[in-house]
DRENDO-1510 file (C-alpha; in Angstrom, 1 decimal, always signed):
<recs>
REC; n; res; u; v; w
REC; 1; UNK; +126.3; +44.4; +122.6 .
REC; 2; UNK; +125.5; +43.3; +118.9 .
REC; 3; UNK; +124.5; +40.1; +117.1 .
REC; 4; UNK; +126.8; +37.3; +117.1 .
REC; 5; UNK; +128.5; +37.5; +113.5 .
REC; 6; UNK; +129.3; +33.6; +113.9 .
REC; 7; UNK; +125.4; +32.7; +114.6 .
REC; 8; UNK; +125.0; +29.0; +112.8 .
REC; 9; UNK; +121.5; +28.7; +110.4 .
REC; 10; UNK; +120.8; +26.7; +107.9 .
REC; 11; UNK; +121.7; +26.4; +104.6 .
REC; 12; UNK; +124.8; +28.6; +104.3 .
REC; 13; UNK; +125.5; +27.5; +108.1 .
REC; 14; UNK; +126.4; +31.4; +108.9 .
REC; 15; UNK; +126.3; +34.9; +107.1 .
REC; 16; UNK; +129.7; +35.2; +106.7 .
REC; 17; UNK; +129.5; +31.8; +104.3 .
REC; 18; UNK; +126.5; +33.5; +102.7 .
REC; 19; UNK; +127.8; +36.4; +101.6 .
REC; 20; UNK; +131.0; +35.0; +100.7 .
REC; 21; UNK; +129.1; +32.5; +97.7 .
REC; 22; UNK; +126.8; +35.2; +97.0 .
REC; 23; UNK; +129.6; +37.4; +96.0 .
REC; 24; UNK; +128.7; +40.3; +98.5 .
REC; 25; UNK; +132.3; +42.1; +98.9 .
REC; 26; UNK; +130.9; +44.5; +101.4 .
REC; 27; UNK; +128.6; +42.6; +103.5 .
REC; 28; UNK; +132.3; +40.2; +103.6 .
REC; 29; UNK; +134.2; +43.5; +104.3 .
REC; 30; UNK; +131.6; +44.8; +107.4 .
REC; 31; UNK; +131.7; +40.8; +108.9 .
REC; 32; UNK; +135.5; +40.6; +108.8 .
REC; 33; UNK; +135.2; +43.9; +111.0 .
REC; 34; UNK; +133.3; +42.5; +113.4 .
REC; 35; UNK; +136.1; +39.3; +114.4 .
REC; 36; UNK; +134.6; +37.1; +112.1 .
REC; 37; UNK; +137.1; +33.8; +111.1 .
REC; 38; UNK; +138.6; +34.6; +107.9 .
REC; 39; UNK; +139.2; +30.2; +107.3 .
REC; 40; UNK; +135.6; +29.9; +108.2 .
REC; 41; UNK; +133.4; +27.6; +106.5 .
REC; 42; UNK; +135.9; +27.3; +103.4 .
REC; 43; UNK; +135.6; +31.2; +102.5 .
REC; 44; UNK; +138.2; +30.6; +100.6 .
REC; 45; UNK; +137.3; +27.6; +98.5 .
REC; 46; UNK; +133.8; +28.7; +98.2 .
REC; 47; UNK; +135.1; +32.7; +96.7 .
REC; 48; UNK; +138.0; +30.9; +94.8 .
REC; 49; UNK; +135.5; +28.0; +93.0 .
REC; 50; UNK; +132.7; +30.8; +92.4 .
REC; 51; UNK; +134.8; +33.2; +90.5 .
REC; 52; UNK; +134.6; +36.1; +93.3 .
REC; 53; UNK; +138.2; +37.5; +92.7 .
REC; 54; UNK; +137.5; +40.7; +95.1 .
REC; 55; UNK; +136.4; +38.6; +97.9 .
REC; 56; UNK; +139.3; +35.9; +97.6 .
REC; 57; UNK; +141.9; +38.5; +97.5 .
REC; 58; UNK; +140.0; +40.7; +100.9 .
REC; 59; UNK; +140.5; +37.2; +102.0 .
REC; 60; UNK; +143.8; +36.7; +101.5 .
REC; 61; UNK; +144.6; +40.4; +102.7 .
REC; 62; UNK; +143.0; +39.1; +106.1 .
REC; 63; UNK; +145.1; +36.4; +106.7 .
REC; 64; UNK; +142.9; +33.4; +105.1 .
REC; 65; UNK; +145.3; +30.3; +105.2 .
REC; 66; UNK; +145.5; +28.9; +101.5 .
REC; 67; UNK; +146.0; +25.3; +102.7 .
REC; 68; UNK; +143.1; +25.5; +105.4 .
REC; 69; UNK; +140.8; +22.2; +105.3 .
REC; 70; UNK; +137.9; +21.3; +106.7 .
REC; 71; UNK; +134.2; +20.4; +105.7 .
REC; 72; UNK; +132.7; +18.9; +103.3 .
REC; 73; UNK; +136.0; +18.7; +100.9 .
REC; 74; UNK; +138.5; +18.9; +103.7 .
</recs>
């Protein structure tokens, strides 16, 4: 059965978000695996305004939509 990848907490709202602005390309690689949303929580944005190349182009190799909005700057 598993964890739920998309579990909501606190301050980075979900693990996927976390790893994304802490610059974790494999932790980003194993949750992608496991059906997590690529447009989720700004991935994008937040790899793209924190200088995380690796992760913003896994991101765009998943499928991440570069005109996504949402959030806080959406």
């Amino acid at each position: 059965m598993g964890a739920n990848v998309n579990t909501r907490g606190m301050h980075y709202n979900n693990a996927f978000r976390a790893a994304v602005s802490g610059g974790h390309e494999p932790i980003v690689r194993l949750l992608l695996e496991k059906d997590t949303d690529v447009d989720a929580q700004e991935a994008l944005y937040t790899a793209s305004s924190r200088g995380h190349e690796p992760i913003v182009k896994l991101l765009l190799e998943k499928g991440a939509d570069v005109n996504a909005q949402g959030g806080f700057y959406g």
